[in-house]
TORFI-446670 format. One record per residue (C-alpha): residue number from 1; z, x, y. Coordinates in pm, whole numbers, padded with zeros to 5 digits. Layout:
<nodes>
<k=NUM&w=Z&u=X&v=Y>
...
</nodes>
This chain:
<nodes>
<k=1&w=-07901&u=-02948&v=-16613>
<k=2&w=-08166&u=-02768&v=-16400>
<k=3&w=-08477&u=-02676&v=-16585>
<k=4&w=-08532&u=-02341&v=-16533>
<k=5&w=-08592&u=-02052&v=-16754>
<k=6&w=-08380&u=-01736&v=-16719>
<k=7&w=-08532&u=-01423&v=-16697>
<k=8&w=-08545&u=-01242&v=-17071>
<k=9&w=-08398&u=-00980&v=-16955>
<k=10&w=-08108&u=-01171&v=-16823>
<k=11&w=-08021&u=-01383&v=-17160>
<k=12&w=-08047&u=-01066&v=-17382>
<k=13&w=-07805&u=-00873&v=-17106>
<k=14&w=-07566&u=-01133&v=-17139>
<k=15&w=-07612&u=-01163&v=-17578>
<k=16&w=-07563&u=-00832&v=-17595>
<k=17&w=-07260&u=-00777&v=-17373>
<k=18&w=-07076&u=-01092&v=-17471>
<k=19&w=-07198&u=-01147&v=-17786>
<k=20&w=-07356&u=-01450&v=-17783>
<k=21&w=-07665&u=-01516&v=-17950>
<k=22&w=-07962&u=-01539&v=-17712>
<k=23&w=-07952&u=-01939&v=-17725>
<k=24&w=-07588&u=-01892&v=-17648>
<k=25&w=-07645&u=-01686&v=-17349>
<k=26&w=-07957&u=-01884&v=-17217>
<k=27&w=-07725&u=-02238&v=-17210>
<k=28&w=-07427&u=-02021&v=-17035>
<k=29&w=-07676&u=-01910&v=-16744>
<k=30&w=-07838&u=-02230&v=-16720>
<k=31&w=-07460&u=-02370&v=-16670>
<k=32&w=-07341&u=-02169&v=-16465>
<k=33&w=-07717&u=-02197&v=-16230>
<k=34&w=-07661&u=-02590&v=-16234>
<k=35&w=-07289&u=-02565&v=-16151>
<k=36&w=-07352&u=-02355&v=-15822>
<k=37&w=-07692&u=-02521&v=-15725>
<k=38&w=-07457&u=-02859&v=-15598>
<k=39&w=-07480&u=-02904&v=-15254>
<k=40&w=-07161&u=-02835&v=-15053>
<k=41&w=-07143&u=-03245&v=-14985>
<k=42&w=-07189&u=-03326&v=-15401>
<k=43&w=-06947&u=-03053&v=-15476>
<k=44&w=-06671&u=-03195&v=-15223>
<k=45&w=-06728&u=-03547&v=-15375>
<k=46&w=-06680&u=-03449&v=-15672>
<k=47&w=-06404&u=-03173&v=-15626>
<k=48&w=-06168&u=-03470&v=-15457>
<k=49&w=-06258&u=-03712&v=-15699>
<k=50&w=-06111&u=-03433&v=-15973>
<k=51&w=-05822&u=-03351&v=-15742>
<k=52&w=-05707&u=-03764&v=-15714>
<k=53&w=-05711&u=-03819&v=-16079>
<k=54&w=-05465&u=-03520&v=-16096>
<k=55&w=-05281&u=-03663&v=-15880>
<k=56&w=-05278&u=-03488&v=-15573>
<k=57&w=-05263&u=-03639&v=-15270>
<k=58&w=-05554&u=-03642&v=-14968>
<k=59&w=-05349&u=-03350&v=-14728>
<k=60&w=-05325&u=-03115&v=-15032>
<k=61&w=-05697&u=-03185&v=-15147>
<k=62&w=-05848&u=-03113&v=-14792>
<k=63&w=-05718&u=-02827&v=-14788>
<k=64&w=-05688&u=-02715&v=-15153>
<k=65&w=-06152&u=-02785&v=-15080>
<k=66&w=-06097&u=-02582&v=-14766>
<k=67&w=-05971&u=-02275&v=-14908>
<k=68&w=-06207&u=-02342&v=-15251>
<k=69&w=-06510&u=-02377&v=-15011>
<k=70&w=-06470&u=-02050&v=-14838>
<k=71&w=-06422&u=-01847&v=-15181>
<k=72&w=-06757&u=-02017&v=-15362>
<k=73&w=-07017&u=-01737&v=-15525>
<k=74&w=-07294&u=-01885&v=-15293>
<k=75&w=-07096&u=-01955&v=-14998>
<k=76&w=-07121&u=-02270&v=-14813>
<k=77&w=-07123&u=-02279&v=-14405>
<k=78&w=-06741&u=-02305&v=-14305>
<k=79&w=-06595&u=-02651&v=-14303>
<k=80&w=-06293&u=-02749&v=-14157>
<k=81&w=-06046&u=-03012&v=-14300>
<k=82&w=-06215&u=-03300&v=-14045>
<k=83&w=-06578&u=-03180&v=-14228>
<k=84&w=-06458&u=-03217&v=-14566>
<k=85&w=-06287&u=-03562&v=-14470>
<k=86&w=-06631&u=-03674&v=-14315>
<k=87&w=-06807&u=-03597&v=-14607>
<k=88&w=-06555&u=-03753&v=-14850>
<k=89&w=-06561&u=-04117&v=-14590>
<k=90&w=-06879&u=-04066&v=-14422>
</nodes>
């Protein structure tokens, strides 16, 4: 988890509209920070690795990361199906 502090004012906005307690709402934004602060690369790796063991098969995780990479809160640069693939295999 990244080591960062959130702003006050940020953990007691989220405690008081969610209603977590303040330690509560500091580990949720420190989650959610580390979960979008993955490069595009570790969060392809890791996205098709999650896909396989679900089962699905290589054409329908290319593109299932395709349309999930253009949809991202911080948006990665466009990749194409050949991109992702090049990450995945090098």
């Amino acid at each position: 988890m990244l080591r960062m502090t959130p702003p006050e004012e940020l953990t007691r906005h989220i405690a008081m509209t969610t209603g977590l307690t303040a330690e509560q709402a500091d580990r949720a934004i420190r989650e959610v920070v580390h979960y979008y602060a993955s490069t595009t690369e570790d969060f392809i790796v890791a996205r098709h690795r999650e896909l396989q063991l679900a089962g699905a098969h290589n054409a329908e995780i290319f593109s299932t990361i395709e349309t999930e990479l253009s949809s991202r809160l911080v948006l990665a640069e466009p990749m194409n199906q050949r991109k992702i693939r090049r990450v995945i295999y090098g």
